[in-house]
KEKE-3310 file (N, C-alpha, C; in steps of 0.2 Angstrom, whole numbers, plus 5000, padded with zeros to 4 digits):
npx = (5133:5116:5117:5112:5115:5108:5113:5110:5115:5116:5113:5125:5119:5109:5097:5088:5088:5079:5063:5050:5040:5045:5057:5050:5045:5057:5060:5051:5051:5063:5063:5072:5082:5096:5105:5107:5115:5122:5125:5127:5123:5115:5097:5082:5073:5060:5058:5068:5064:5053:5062:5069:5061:5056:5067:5068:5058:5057:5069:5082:5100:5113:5125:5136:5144:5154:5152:5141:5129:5121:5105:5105:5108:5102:5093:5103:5105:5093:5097:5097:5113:5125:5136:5154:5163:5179:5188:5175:5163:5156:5144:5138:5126:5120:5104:5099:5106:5102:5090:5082:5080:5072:5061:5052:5044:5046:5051:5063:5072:5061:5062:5077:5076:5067:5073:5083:5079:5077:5088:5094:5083:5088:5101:5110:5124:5123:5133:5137:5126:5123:5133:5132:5123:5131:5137:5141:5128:5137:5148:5152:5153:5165:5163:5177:5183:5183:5177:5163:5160:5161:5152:5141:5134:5138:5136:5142:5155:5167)
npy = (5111:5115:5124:5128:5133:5145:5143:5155:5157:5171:5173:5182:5197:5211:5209:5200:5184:5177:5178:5187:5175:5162:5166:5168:5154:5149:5151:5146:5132:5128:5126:5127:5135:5148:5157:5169:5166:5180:5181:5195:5206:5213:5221:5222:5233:5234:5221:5218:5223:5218:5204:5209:5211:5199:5191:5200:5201:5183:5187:5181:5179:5188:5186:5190:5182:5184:5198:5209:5221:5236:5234:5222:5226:5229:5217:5213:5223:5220:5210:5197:5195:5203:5199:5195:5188:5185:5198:5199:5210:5225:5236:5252:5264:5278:5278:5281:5273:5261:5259:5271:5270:5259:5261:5275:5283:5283:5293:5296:5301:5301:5287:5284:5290:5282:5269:5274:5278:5264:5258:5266:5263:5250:5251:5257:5270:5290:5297:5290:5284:5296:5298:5285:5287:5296:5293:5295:5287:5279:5275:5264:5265:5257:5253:5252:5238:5240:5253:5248:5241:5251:5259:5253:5243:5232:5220:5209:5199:5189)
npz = (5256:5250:5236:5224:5209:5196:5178:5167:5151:5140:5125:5114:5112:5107:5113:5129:5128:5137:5139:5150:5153:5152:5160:5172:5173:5172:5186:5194:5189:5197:5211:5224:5222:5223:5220:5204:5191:5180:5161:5152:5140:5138:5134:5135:5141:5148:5150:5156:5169:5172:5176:5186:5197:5200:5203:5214:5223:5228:5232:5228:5227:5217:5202:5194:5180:5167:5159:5163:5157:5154:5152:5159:5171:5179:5183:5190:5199:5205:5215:5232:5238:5228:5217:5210:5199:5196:5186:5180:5175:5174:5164:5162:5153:5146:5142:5128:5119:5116:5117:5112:5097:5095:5103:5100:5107:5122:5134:5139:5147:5158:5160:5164:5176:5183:5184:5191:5203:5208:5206:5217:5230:5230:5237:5231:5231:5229:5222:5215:5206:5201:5192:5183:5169:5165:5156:5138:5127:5116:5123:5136:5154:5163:5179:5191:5202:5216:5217:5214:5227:5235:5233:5234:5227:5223:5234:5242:5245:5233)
capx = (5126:5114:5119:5111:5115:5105:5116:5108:5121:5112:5118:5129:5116:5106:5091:5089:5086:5075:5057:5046:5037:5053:5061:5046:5045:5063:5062:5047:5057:5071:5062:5079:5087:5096:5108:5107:5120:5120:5130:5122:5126:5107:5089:5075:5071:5052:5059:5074:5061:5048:5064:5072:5054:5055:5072:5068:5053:5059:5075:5088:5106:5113:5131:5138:5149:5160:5148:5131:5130:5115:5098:5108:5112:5094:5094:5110:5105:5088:5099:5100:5117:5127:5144:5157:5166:5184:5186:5170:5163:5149:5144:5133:5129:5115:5097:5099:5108:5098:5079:5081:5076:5066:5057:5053:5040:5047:5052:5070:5076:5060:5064:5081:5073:5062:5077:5089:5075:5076:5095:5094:5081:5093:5106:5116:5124:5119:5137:5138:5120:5124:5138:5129:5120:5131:5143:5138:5126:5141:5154:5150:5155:5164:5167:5183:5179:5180:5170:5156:5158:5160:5146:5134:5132:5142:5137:5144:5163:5166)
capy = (5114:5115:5128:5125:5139:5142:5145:5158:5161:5174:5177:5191:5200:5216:5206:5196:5179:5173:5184:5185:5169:5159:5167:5163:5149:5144:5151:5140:5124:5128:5129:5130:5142:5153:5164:5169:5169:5185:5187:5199:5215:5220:5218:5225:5236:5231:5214:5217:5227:5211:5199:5210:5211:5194:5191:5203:5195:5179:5188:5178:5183:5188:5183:5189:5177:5189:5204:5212:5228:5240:5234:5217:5229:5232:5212:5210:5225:5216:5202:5200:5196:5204:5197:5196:5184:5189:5200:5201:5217:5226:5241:5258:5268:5281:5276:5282:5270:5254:5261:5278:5269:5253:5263:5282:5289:5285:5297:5292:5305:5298:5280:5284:5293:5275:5266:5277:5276:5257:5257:5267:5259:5245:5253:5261:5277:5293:5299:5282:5284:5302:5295:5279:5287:5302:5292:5295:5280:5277:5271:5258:5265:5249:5256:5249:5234:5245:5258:5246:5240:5257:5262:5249:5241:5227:5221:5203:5198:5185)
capz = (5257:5244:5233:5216:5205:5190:5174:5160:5148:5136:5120:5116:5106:5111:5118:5133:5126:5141:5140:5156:5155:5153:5167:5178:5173:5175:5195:5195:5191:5201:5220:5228:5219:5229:5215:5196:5187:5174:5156:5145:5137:5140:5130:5134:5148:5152:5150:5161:5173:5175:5178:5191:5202:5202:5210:5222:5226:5229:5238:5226:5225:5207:5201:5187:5177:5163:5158:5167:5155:5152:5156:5165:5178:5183:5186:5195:5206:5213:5219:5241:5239:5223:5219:5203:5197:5196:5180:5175:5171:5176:5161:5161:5149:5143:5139:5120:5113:5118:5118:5105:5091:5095:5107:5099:5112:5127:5138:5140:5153:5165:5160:5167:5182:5187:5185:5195:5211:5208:5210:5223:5235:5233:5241:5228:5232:5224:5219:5210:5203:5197:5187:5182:5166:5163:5151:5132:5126:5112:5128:5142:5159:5168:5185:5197:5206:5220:5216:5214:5234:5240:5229:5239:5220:5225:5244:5242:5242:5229)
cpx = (5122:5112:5118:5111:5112:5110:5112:5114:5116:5116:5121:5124:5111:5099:5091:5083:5081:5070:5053:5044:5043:5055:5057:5047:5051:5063:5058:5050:5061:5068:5067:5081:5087:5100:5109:5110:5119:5127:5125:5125:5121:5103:5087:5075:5065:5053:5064:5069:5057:5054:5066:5065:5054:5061:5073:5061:5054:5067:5081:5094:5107:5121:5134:5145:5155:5155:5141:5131:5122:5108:5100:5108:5105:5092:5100:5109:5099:5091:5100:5107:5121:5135:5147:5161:5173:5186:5182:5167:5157:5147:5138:5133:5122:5109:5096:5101:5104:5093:5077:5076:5072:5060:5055:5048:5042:5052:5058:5073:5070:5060:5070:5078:5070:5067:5083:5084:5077:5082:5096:5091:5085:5099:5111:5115:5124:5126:5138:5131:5121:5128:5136:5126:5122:5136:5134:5133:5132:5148:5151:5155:5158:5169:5174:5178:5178:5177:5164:5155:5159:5153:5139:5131:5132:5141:5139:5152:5162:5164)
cpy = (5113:5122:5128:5133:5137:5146:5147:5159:5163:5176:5182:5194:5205:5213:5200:5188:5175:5179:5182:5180:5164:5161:5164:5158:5145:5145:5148:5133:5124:5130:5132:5132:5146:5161:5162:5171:5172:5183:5189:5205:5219:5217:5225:5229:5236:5226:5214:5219:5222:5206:5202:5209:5204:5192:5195:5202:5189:5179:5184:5184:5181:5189:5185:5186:5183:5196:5204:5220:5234:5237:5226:5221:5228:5223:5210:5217:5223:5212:5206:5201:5198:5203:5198:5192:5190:5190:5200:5209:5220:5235:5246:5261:5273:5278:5276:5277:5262:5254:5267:5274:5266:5257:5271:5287:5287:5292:5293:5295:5302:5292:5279:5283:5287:5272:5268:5277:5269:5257:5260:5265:5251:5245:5256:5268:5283:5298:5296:5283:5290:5300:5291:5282:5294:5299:5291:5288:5277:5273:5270:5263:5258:5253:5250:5246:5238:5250:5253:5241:5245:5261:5257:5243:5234:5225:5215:5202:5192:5178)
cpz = (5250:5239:5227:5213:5198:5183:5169:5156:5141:5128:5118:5113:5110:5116:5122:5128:5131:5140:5148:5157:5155:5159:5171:5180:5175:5183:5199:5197:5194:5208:5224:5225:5221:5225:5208:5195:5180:5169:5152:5146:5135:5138:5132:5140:5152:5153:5158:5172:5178:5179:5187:5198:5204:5206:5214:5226:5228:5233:5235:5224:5216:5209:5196:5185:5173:5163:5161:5163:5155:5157:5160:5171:5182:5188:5193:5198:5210:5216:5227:5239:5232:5222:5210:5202:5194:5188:5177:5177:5173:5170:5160:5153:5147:5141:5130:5117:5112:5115:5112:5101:5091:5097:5106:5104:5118:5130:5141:5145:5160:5164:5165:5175:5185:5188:5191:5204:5211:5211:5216:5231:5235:5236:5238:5228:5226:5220:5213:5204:5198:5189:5181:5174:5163:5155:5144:5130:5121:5117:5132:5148:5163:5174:5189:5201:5214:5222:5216:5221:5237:5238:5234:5233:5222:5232:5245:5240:5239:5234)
residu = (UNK:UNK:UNK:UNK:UNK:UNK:UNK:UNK:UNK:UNK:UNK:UNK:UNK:UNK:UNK:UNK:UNK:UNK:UNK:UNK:UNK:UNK:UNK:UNK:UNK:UNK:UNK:UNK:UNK:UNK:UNK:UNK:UNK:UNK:UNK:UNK:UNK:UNK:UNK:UNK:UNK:UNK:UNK:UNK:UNK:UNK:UNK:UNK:UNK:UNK:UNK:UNK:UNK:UNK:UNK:UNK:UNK:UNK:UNK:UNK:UNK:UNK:UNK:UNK:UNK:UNK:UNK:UNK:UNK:UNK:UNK:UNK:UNK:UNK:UNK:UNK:UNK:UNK:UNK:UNK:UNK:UNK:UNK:UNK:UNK:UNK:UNK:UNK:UNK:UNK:UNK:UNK:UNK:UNK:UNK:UNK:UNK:UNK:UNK:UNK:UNK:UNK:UNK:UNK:UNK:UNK:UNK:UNK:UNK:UNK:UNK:UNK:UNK:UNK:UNK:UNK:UNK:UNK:UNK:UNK:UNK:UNK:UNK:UNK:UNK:UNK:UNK:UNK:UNK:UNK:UNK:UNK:UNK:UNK:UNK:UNK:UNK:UNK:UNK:UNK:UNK:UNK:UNK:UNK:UNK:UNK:UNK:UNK:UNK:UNK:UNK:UNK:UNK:UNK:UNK:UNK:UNK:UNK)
# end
């Protein structure tokens, strides 16, 4: 079949090394593209906000290869179908530690708040969603791979 997977490998660093016009652009060139494979350990949250709009407008599945942490989540949960590569990692964690500083006026508890209807109109549950933003920003949450398909997180086996 024609299964063309697009590879981003981002680099480990706090921001998504693709910006919006880039990503378009790459889901431009890539007609058939059907799933994005994520690593990243985050970025930007307006950033991460524009990519996710777009894979869920275009209905493509998301893939994550080793790590999907912080504002990667927000990507890999617009995907239709959302899968994981066996031991990779999927990581939560508090708004504060990412955005505090860069970002001094936002409103960090209704940033959560946008984010947590997002996850949940995608089908994640609200036990899960609760949790999702309660670990300190200093520790990552990496839930059990079965927490993240009974949670709805995960709707694709590998």
């Amino acid at each position: 079949g024609d299964h063309r997977d697009l590879h981003k490998e981002y680099r480990r660093q706090r921001q998504m090394c693709i910006r919006d016009s880039n990503f378009l652009q790459a889901l431009k060139d890539h007609p058939g593209l059907k799933t994005i494979v994520l690593n990243s350990q985050g970025g930007h949250i307006y950033e991460a906000r524009g990519a996710a709009k777009s894979i869920q407008d275009k209905g493509l599945n998301t893939h994550a290869s080793i790590e999907c942490s912080s504002a990667c989540t927000l990507l890999f949960v617009a995907g239709r179908k959302r899968s994981l590569a066996p031991g990779a990692k999927i990581g939560f964690h508090q708004y504060a530690l990412s955005f505090g500083n860069s970002l001094p006026n936002l409103d960090l508890q209704k940033e959560q708040e946008k984010d947590l209807e997002f996850f949940q109109s995608e089908g994640v549950k609200l036990p899960f969603l609760n949790r999702m933003f309660q670990h300190s920003s200093k520790t990552l949450w990496y839930p059990e791979y079965q927490e993240l398909i009974d949670s709805g997180f995960l709707n694709s086996p590998n």
